[in-house]
Backbone as CSV, one residue per row, in Angstrom:
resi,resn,N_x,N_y,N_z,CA_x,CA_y,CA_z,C_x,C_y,C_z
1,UNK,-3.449,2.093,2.992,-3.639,2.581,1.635,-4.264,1.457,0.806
2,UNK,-5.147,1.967,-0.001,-5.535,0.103,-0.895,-6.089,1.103,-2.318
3,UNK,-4.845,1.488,-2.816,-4.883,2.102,-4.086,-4.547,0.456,-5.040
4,UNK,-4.927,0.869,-6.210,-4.612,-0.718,-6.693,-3.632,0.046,-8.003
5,UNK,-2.457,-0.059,-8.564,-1.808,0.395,-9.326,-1.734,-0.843,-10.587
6,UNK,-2.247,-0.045,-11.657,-2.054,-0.997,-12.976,-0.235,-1.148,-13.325
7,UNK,0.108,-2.131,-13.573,1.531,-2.118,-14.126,1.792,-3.224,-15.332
8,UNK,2.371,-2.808,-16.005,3.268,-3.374,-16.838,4.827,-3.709,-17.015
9,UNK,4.945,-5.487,-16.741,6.102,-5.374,-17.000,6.393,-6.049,-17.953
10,UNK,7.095,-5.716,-18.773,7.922,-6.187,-20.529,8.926,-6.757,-19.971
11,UNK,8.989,-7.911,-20.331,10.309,-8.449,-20.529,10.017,-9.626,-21.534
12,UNK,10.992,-9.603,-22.488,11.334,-10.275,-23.231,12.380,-11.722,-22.867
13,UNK,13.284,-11.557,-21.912,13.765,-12.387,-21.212,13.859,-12.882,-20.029
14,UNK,13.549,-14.547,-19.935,13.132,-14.916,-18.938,13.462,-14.397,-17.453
15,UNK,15.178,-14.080,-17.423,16.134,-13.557,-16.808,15.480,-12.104,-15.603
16,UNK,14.894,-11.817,-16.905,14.313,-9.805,-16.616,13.263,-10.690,-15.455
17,UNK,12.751,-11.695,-15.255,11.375,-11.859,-14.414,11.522,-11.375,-13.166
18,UNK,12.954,-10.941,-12.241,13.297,-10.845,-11.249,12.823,-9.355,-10.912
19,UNK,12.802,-8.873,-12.145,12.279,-7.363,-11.947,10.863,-7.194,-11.844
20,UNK,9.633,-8.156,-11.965,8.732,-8.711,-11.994,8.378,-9.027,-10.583
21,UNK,9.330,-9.674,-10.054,8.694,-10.324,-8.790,9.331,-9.110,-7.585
22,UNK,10.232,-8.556,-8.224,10.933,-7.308,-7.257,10.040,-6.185,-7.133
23,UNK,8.883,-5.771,-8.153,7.866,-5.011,-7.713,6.922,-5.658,-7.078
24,UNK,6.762,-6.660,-7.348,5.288,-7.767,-6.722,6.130,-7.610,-4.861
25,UNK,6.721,-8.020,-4.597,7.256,-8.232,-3.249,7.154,-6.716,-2.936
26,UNK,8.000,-5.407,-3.400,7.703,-4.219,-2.715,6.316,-3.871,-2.625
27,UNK,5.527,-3.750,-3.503,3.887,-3.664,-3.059,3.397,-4.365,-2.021
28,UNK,3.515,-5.317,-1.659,3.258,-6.682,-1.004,3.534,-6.036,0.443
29,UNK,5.293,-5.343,0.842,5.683,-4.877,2.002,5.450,-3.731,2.262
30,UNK,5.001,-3.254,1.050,4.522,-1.339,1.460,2.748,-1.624,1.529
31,UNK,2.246,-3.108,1.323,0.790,-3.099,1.628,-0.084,-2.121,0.521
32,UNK,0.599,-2.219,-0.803,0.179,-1.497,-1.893,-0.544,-2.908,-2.816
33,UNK,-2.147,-2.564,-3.075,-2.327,-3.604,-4.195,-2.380,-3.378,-5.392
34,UNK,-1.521,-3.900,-6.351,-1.019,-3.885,-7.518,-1.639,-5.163,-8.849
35,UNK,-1.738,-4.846,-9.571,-2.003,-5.814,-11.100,-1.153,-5.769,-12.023
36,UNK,-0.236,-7.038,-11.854,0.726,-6.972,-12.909,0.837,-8.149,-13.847
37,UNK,0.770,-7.401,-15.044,0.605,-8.126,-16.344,2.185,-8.077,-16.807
38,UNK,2.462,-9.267,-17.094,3.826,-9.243,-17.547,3.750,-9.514,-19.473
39,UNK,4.030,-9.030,-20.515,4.125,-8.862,-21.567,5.474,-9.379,-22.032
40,UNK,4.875,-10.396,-23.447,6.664,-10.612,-23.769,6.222,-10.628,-25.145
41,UNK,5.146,-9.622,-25.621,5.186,-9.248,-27.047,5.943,-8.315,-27.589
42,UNK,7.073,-8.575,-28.490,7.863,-7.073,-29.175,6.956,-6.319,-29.218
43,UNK,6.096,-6.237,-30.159,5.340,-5.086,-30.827,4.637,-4.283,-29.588
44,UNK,3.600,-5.330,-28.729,3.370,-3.928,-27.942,4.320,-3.730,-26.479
45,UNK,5.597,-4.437,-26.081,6.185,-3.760,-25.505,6.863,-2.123,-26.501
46,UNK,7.125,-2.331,-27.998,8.265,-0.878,-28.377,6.956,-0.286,-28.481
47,UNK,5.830,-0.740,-28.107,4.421,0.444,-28.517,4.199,1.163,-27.342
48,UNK,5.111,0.833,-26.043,5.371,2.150,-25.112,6.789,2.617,-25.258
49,UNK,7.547,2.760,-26.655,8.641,2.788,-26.607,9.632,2.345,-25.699
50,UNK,9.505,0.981,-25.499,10.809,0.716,-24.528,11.483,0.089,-25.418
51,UNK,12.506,0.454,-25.560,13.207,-0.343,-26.711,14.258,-1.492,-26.307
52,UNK,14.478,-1.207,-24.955,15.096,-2.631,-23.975,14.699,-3.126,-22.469
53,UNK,14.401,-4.202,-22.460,14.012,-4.993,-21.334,14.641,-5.025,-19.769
54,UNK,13.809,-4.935,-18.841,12.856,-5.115,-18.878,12.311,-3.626,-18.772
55,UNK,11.201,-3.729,-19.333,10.332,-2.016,-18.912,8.699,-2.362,-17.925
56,UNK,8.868,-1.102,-17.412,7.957,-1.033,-16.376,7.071,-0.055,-16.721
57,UNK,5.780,0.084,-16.921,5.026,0.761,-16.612,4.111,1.177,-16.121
58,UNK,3.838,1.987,-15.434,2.652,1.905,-14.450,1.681,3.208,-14.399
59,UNK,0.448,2.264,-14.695,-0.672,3.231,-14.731,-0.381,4.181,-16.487
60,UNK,0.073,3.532,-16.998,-0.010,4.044,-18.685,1.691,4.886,-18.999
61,UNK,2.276,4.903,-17.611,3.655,5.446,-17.707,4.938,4.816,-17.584
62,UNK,5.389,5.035,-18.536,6.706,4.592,-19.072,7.739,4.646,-17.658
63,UNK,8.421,3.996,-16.477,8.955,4.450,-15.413,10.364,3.709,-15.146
64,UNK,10.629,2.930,-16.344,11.839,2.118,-16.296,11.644,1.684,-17.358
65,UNK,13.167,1.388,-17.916,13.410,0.239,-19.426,15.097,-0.047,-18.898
66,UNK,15.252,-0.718,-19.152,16.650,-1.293,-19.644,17.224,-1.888,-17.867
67,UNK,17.958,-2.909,-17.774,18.254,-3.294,-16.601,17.457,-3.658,-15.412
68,UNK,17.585,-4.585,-14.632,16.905,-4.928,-13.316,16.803,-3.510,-12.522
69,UNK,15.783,-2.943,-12.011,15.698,-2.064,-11.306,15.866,-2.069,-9.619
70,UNK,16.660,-0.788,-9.723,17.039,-1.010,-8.042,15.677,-1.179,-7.075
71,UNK,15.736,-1.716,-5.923,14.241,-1.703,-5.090,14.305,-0.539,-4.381
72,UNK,14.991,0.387,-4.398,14.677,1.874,-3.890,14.192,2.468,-4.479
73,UNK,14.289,2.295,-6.137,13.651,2.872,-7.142,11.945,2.045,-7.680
74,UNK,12.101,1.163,-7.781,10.783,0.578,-7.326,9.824,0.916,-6.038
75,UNK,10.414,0.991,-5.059,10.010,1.978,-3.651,9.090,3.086,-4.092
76,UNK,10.428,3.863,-4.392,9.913,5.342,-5.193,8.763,5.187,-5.825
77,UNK,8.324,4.662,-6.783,7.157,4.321,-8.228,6.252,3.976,-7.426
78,UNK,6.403,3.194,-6.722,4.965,3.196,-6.001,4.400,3.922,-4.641
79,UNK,5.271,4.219,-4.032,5.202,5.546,-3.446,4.512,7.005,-3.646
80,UNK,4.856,7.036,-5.321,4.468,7.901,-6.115,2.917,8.301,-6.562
């Protein structure tokens, strides 16, 4: 597959980066190429309404906010 998926990840805290490198590594093992811009501006992270960190979005869609995301659920999103 060599789809290239735009993503966004918001995090505001340094902490959240794990959710960052937890999609970078599943793309990586599902052989998915991905572009991820990590954002730690308030304004345009709540300008995809996420109103808590970290948020994910991919390809212009809102697909996580709040908490480290499980990697089954990261799986899923790019799977998708």
């Amino acid at each position: 597959m060599n789809t290239i998926m735009n993503i966004l990840a918001a995090v505001a805290d340094p902490l959240r980066l794990r959710s960052l490198a937890l999609i970078e590594k599943k793309a990586a093992d599902l052989g998915i190429e991905v572009e991820v811009e990590k954002v730690t501006d308030m304004g345009a992270i709540m300008g995809y309404g996420v109103m808590s960190t970290p948020g994910v979005v991919i390809d212009e869609t809102v697909v996580h906010a709040g908490g480290i995301p499980k990697a089954e659920a990261v799986e899923a999103w790019l799977n998708d």
